[in-house]
Structure formats: C-alpha cells, structure tokens
C-alpha positions in Angstrom: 25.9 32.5 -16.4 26.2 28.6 -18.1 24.9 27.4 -14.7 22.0 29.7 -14.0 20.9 28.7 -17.8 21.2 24.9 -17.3 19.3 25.6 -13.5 16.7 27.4 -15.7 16.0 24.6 -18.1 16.2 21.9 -15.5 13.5 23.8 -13.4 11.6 24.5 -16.5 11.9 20.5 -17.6 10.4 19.5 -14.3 7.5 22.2 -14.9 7.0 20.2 -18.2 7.2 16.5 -16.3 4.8 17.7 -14.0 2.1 20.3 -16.2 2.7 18.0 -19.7 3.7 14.6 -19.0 3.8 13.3 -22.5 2.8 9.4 -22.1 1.0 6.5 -24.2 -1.4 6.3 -22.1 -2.6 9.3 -22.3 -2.6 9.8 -25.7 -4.6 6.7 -25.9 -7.0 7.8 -23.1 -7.4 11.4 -25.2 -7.9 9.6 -28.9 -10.5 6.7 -27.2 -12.5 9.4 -25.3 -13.0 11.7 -28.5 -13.7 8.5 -30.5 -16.2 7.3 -28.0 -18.2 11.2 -27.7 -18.0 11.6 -31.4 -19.6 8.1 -32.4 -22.8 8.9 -29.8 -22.8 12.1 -30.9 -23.6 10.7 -34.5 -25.9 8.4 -33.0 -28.0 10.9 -31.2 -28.4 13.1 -34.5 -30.3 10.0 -36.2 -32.7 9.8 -33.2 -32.9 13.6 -32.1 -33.2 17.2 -34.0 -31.4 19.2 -31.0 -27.7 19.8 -30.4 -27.9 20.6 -26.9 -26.4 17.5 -25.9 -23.7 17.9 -27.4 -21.5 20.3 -25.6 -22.8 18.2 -22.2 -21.2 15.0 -24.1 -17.8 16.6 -24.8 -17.7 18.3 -21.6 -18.1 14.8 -20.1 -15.4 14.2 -22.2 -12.9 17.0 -20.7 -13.7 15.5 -17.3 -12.6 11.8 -18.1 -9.3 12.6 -19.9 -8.4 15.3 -16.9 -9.0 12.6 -14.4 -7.7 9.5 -16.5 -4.5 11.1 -17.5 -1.2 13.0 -15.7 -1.0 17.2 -15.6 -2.6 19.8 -18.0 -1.8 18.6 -21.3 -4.3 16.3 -22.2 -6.9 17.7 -20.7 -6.7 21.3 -21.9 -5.6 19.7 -25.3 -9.5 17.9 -24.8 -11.0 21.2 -24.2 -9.8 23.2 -27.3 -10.7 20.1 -29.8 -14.2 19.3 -28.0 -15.0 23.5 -29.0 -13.6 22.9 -32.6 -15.1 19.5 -32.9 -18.4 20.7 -31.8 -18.8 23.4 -34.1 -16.9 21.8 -37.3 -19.3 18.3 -36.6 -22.1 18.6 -34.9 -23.6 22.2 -35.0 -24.8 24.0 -38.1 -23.6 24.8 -40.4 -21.9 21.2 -40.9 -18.8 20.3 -41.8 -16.8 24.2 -41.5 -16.2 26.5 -38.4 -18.6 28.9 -38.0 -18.5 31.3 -34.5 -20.7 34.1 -36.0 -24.2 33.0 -35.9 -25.9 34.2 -32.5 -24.9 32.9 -29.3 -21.9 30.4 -30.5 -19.3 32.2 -29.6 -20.7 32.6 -26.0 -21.4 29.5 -26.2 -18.6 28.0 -27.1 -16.5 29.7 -25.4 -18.2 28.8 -22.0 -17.6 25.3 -23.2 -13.5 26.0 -23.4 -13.3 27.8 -20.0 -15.4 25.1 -18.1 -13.0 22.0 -19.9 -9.6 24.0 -19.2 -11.1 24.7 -15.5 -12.0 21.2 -15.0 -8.6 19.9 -16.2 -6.9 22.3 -13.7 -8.8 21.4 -10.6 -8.0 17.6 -12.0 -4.6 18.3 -11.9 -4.6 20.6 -8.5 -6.8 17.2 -6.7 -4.0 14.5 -8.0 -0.8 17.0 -7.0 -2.8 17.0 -3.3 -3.1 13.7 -3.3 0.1 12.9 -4.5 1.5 15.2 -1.5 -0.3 13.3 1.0 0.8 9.9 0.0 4.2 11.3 0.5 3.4 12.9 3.7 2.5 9.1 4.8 5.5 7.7 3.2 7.5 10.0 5.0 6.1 9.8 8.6 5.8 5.8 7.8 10.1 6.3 7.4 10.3 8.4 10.1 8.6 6.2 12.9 10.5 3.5 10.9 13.7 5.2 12.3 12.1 5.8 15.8 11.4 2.5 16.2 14.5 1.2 14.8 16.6 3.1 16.7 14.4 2.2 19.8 14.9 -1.8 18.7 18.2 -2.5 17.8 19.4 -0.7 21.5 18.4 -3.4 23.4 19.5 -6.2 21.8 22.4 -5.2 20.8 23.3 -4.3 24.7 22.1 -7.9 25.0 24.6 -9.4 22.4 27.7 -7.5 23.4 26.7 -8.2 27.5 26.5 -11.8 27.1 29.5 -11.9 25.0 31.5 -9.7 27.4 30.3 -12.3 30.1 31.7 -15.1 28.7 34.6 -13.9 27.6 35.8 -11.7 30.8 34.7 -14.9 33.2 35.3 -18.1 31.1 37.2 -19.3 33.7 34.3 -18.4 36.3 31.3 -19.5 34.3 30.1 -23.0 34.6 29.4 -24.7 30.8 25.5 -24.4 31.5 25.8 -20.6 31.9 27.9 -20.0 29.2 25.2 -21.8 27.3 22.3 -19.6 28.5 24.5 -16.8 27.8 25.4 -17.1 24.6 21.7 -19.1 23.7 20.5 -15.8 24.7 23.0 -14.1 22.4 21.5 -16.2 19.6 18.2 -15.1 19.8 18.6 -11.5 20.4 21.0 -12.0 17.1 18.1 -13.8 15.1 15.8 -11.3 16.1 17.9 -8.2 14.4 18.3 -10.4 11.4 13.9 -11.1 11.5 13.7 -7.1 12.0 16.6 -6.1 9.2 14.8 -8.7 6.8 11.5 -6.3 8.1 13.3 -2.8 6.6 14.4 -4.2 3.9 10.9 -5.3 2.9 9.7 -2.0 3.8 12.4 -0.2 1.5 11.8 -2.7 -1.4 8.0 -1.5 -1.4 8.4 2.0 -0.3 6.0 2.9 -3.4 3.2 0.7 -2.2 1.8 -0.5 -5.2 1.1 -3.7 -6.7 4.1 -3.6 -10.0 6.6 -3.5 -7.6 5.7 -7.1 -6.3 7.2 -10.5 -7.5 3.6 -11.2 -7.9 2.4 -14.9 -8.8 -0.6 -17.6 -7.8 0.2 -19.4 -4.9 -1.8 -21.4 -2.8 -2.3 -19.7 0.8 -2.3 -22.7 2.9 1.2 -23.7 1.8 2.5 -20.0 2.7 0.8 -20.2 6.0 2.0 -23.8 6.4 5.5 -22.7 6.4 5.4 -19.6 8.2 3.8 -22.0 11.2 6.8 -24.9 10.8 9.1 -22.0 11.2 7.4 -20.4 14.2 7.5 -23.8 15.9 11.0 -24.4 15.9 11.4 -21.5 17.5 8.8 -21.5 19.9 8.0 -25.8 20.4 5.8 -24.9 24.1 3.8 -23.0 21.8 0.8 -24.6 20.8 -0.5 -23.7 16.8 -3.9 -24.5 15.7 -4.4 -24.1 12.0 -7.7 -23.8 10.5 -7.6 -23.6 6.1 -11.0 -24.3 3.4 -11.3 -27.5 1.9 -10.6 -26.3 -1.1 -6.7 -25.0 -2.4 -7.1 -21.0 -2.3 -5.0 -19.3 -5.1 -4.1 -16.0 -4.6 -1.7 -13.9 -6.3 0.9 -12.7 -3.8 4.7 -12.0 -3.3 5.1 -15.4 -1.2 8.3 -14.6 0.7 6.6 -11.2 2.2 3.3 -12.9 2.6 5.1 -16.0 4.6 7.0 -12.6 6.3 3.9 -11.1 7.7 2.8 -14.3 9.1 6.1 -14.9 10.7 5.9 -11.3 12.2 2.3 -12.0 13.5 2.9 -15.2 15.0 6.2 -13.8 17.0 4.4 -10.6 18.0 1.6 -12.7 19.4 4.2 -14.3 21.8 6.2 -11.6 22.6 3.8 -9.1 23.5 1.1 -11.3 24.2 3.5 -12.3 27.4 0.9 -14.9 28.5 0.1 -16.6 25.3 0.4 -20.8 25.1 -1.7 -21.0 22.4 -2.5 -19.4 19.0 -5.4 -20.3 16.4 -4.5 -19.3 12.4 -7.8 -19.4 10.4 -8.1 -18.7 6.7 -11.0 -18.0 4.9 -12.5 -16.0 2.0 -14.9 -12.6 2.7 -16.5 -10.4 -0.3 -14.0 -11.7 -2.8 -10.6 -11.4 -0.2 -8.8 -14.0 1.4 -9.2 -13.2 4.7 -6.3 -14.9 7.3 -6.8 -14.2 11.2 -4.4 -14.7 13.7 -5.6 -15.1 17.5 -4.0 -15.9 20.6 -4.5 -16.3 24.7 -2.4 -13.9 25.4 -3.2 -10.3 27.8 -4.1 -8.6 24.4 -3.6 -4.8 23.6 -4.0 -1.7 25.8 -6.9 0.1 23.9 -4.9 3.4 23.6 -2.7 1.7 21.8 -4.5 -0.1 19.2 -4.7 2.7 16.7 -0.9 2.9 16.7 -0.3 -0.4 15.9 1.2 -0.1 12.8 3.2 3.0 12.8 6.2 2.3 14.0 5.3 3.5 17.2 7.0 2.0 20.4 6.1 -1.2 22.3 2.2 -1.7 22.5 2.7 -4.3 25.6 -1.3 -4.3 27.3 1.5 -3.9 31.0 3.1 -0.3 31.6 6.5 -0.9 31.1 10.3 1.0 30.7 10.5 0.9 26.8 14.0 0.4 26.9 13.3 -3.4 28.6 11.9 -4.7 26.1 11.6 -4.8 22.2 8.6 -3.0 19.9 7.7 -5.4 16.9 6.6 -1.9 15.6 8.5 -1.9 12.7 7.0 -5.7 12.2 3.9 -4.6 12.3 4.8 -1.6 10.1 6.2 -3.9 7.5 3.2 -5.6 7.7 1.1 -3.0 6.9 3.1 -2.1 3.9 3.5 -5.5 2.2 -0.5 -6.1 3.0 -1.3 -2.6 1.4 1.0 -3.1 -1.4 -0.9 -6.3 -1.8 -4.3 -4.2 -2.4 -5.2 -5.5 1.1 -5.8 -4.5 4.1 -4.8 -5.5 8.0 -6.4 -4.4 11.3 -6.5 -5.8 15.4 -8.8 -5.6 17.9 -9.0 -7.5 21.2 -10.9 -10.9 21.7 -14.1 -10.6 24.1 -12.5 -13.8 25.5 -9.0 -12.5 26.3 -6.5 -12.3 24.0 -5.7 -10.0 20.6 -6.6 -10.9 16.9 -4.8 -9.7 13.8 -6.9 -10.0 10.8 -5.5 -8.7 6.8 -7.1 -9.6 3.2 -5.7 -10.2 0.1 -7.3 -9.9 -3.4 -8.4 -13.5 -4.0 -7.8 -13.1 -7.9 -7.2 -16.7 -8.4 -9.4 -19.9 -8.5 -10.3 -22.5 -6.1 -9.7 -26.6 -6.7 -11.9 -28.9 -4.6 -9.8 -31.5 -2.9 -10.5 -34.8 -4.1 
C-alpha cells in the first residue's frame, strides 16, 4: 500500500514538473508581460475613449507568456489576471470588479477561455516538439551504435591479425615485415582512439545546445592551423592548401571539438576520397557566420549517399564496396554534426563540378575582427 502511495506521488510530481514548472524565469516573463500590457493600456486611455483594445492587448499577453514560459502554469495563471485586470483597471466602472453590466460577463469570459486555450495548445506545440528532438537524439544514438559496431570490427580484426602474425612467425618474419605489420597495427589503433575521442564528444553534447560548451573567443585560423599540422604528420604525401582573411577572426567556440571536426574532415577526405593528393581549407565569413570549407581531388560522394552523410550511416565511399573492408567515418561525420549544431552552426557536402567533395559548416561569428598590422 506504502509503495502504491509513494508511485502515486512520484507520478503526480512529474505531472507537476511537466503541467507547472515553477521557475524564475517564468515568473519574471509573467510579472514583465503584465507590466508591459498594463502601462500601454494606460497610455491608450489618454489618447483614445474606447476599451476595445484592451482585451486584444492582454490576450496578446496570454500568448507571449504561454510561449515564453514551460507548461500551464503561467499561462493559465495570465489568463485569469488579464480578465480580473481588465475589468478592475481598464473597463468601467474603474477601479472594482463589476461582471453585471450587459455583455461583460460574455465578454469576459470569452477572454478567459481563449487565454487558457492558447496556453494549452502552447504547451501541446513545445511537448511535440520536445518529443521530436528526442526522437532525433535517439535515432542519432542508434545509428551511432550501428556504425560503431560496424567500425570497431574491422580494425580490431586488423590489430589482433597483425599481432597474431608477429608473434606466431617471429622467427619467419623478416624485420621489414614485422614493421609493416605492426606500423599497420598502429594506425588501425590510432584510428579507434580518433573514433572513441568522436563518442565521447558526441555523449558530452548529447543535449545539443550551446551551455553545455566550454565556450570562449578564439581565433579560427589558429584552430584550423593546428588541426592541419596534425593531419600532416599523419598524412606528409598529402598536400594542404590553407586559405584564412587578413584579418584575426574571433569566434566563440569549444576549441578542442572545433580543432576535432577539422581533424575528422581532413581524414575523411583521404580515406574515402581514395584518390585525393591534395586538399584546399578556406575560411571566410557569410551573413554574420564563419564559414570554413574543406575540398579535396578525391572521387567525391555517390549522390545517394549525400543525404546520409551525417547519420551514422555506413561507409559513403563514391566505389561499391563490401562494408566490412573498409571503415565508415560515419560516426566522424555524426560527431561533426553534433559539435557544429551545438555550436548554433550548421555543416553540409556536396560534390565539386571539378571532381572531388566539399564539406562546408558555420559558426556564429560573435566576436570581433583585428586587422593585421
């Protein structure tokens, strides 16, 4: 019996979190919305004889708290002190309730079904939307998964077959194969540690939104500088042309995921662009972004693929191939999607008309500019 009651007030708790979130904000969003209507109501009686208005202005007013604020609370509470602030304020007689002369009571309330209706369907739109976003988050984890299982297969079969290898025919093996056997090894192992660094990322900003970000102003060319050095090291027969404004950019970013997404562009571009001796990095600014582009040479994207880039889908090669031979930088380019979006940004591909794929995101360019000297 104990538990059923503790299950009943847990259930009717979450009802409460849900229907009448009680919050700062919205109390300030409620007290600065009736502030607001009441002063222009005042305002409007010095310059006009008619109430009519007013019922429109506090309706108006229902409306802005339902959609500023979280559940029914605030905006039912709206509803019933627009009706008694109407007819205690504004209507005759002034300054006392009065329902009984003809039509008021109609007419007001008209005015307290339409606010608590509006503050519903408020509420109903934001729980939808809500639900969606966690629909996304939730096939975003479960490609995530897909994909991961899909990636860590092969090199993994890699690792433990070159190890095997060397360890079953050390006496067979000459040094230089034991070195391209366990070089190999190496890679496949720095690759799982670039794709675990890519979950975690993911994970970290599972929420997608800005607060959750070590956010500060860094300049973009020094990010995109040493997402490049690192890419060379890796990759020296890889030629890197980078292209940056005169001027410093400041943006405000998470530097570590930004330098991430770069990192995971610029590998993607050689692994699936199979062909690719040569990639161009441009930065630039667009309609208040920063915009960063990332080109290569390479055979480019299979057009069926290119709106499943970033869903953790498998690999997106532009050749037909086993997907168990080779390794999907989906989850990459899923990472990359979230850290961009989390950034307010936004990323996209397309093919070159030249040959060759481009990866283009933005970033909210909320800092300043300083002209080199």
């Amino acid at each position: 019996m104990k538990n059923r009651e503790v299950s009943v007030l847990q259930n009717l708790r979450q009802k409460l979190k849900i229907y009448a979130p009680f919050s700062l904000k919205g109390w300030l969003v409620y007290l600065l919305a009736m502030l607001i209507a009441s002063m222009l109501c005042v305002m409007l009686q010095h310059v006009s004889t008619s109430d009519v208005h007013v019922p429109i202005i506090f309706v108006l007013v229902v409306l802005v708290v339902s959609l500023l604020t979280e559940g029914f609370f605030y905006g039912i509470l709206a509803a019933l002190t627009s009706v008694v602030a109407v007819n205690y304020a504004f209507t005759a007689p002034y300054m006392q309730i009065d329902f009984t002369p003809y039509g008021y009571p109609l007419t007001f309330m008209t005015m307290l079904a339409v606010g608590v209706v509006i503050s519903a369907l408020m509420t109903r739109v934001k729980q939808q939307e809500k639900l969606r976003l966690e629909s996304e988050r939730e096939k975003l984890r479960a490609n995530l998964l897909r994909g991961m299982s899909h990636d860590l297969r092969t090199p993994l079969t890699g690792i433990s077959g070159s190890i095997s290898a060397v360890l079953d025919n050390e006496e067979n093996l000459t040094r230089e194969q034991k070195r391209e056997l366990l070089e190999g090894a190496r890679k496949d192992a720095d690759w799982l540690c670039q794709m675990v660094e890519n979950l975690l990322s993911v994970t970290r900003i599972s929420d997608n939104t800005v607060g959750s970000l070590h956010s500060q102003e860094e300049a973009l060319e020094e990010v995109i500088g040493a997402a490049v050095l690192s890419f060379r090291k890796r990759h020296p027969s890889i030629e890197v042309e980078v292209s940056v404004p005169d001027s410093v950019l400041m943006v405000p970013m998470d530097p570590v995921l930004i330098q991430q997404v770069m990192q995971n562009l610029l590998e993607n571009a050689v692994i699936h662009g199979e062909t690719t001796t040569r990639i161009r990095v441009r930065a630039s600014t667009e309609n208040g972004d920063a915009l960063v582009s990332v080109e290569d040479n390479g055979i480019g994207i299979e057009r069926s693929r290119l709106t499943h880039l970033f869903d953790g889908a498998l690999p997106f090669s532009g050749m037909q191939q086993n997907a168990d031979q080779t390794r999907s930088l989906g989850i990459g380019l899923s990472a990359c999607m979230t850290i961009i979006q989390a950034h307010g940004g936004s990323i996209m591909a397309y093919n070159l008309p030249e040959g060759g794929a481009c990866f283009t995101f933005t970033l909210p360019l909320g800092g300043f500019s300083v002209g080199n000297p």
